[in-house]
Every structure is written in C-alpha cells, then in structure tokens.
N, C-alpha and C positions, 0 to 999 in steps of 0.2 A: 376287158376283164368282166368277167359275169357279175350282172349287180348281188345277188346271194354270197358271191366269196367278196365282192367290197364293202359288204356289210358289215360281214363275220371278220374283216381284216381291224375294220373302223371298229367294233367293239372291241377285239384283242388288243389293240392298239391300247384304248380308250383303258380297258382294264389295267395293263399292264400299268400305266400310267399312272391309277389308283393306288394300283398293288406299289410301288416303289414311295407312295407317300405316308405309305403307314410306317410307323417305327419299328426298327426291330431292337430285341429287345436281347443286350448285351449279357453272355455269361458273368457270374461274380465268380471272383476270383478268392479263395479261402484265405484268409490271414490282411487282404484287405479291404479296406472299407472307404467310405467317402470323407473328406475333412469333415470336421464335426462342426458345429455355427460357435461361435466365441462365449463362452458361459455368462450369462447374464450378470450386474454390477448387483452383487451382495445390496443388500439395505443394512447400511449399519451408519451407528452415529459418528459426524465426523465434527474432531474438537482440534483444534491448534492454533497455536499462536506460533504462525511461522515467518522467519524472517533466512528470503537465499537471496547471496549476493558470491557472484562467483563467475571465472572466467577460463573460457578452455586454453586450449592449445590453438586450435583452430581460426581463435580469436572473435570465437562465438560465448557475448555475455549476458548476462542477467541479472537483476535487481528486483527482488518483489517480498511484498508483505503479502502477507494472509490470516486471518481472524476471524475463524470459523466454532462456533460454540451452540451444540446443539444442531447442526446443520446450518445457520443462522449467520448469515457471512455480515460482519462489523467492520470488518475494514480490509481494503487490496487497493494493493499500487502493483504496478509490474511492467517493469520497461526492458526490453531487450533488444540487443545490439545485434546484427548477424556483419563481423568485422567491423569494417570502416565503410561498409556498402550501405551500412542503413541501420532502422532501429522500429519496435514498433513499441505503443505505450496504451497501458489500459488502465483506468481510474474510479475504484465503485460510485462516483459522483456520477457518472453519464449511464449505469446500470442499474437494472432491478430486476430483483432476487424472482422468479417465477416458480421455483420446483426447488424442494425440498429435499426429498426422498423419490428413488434410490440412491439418487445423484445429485447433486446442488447443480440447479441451470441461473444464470443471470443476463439476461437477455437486454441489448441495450435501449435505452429510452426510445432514439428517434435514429435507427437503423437496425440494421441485419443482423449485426456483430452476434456472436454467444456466446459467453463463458463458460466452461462447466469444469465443478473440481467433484472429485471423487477417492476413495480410498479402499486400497487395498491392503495385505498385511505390511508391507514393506516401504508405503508411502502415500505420500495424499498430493494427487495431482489436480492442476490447475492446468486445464486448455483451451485452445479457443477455437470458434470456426465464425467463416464468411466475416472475417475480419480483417483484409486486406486497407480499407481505409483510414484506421490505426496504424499502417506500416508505411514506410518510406519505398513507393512502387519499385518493383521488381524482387523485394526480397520474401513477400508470404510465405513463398512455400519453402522454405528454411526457417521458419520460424516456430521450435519446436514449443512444446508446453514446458513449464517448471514441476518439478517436483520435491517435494519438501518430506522430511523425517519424522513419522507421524508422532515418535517419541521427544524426540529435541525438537523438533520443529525448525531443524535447519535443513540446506539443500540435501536432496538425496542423496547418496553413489551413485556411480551408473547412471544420471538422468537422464542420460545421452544414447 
C-alpha cells in the first residue's frame, strides 16, 4: 500500500475515533424533563417535646424522647428494635449538638455516628447516619428514623 493512502487511512482512522468521542447531543422531548434535585430543608424553628413508643406489625419497634426548643436539643434517648434480630440505641450523653439551622446535626463525641432531626409541615424527624456501631451487627440498614407529631409530639402516622 502506498505510504500517501496509509497516511490518509491512519488520520481517518485517527479522526473517526475523535469524531465518536464527542457527545451527541440528545433531542428533548416536550412535556418531559429531567427529575428535579429534592427541595432544600425549609429553615424553620423546631420546638417539641416528643415522646414515640410504638410497635409495628412487622415487629419493628421504637422508644424515643425528644426535647428540642428553639432548635436546642435537651434531651433524646431512642432505642429501636428491628424484631428479635437486634436493636440499635442512641443517648444525647455521647453526642454534641454542632448545627442549628436548617437542620439540627448532633454529631457524636468520639465516632462517626450523626444524628440529625428536622421538620417539615406533618412531622419532625429524628435520623441517623454512619451509625452502625450503635446497632447490633447485621441490622443498620433496616433501621429507619422516628418521627414524631410536630403538634402532640407523639409518633407520626405513616412513619414507616
């Protein structure tokens, strides 16, 4: 093969290669659009003195305090069961309060753990993350948050 056409093979080549790394760029389609990102957590004050103790069907339970006034968390206990497999327990003695606003965070003293409660019109929720150590291994990821009745300050509906 003549060196002139293995040249011109080697740049086509060379291009095409180019050419298929660029993006092409998708029609839209009218009437849809992309998921929209989750609306940011309202900043509003969160006040209650809540106390949920309550047990599914499933045989998934819960026990917790919460004593939150002015953002200003005074006191949480919260132990929960998932069955007879296990339980996990958290106690504002081993945490401190770091974030106020939007959200209450309370991060624990001397690990990963983090709580964070928040509220929306219908309830003020208490969650946690990178807290497996508080739980009896194998059950974290069944260990949902509680939520409490931001009026009565007892468990939500629907928590679940």
């Amino acid at each position: 093969m003549n060196h002139r056409i293995r040249t011109a093979l080697g740049l086509a080549l060379a291009a095409g290669l180019l050419a298929a790394c660029v993006p092409i760029p998708l029609p839209s389609i009218p009437g849809i659009s992309r998921p929209s990102k989750p609306p940011p957590i309202s900043d509003r004050r969160i006040d209650v003195n809540g106390y949920c103790s309550q047990t599914e069907e499933d045989g998934f339970r819960e026990q917790a305090t919460l004593t939150v006034a002015d953002n200003n968390v005074n006191a949480m206990q919260w132990q929960l069961w998932v069955g007879r497999r296990g339980s996990c327990q958290f106690d504002l003695s081993t945490f401190q309060q770091t974030k106020r606003r939007p959200s209450i965070e309370l991060r624990e003293r001397y690990g990963n753990c983090t709580l964070m409660v928040w509220q929306d019109p219908r309830r003020v929720t208490l969650a946690h993350a990178n807290c497996e150590a508080h739980c009896t291994p194998g059950i974290y990821e069944e260990a949902w948050p509680v939520m409490f009745d931001p009026q009565t300050g007892q468990c939500a509906r629907n928590a679940r």
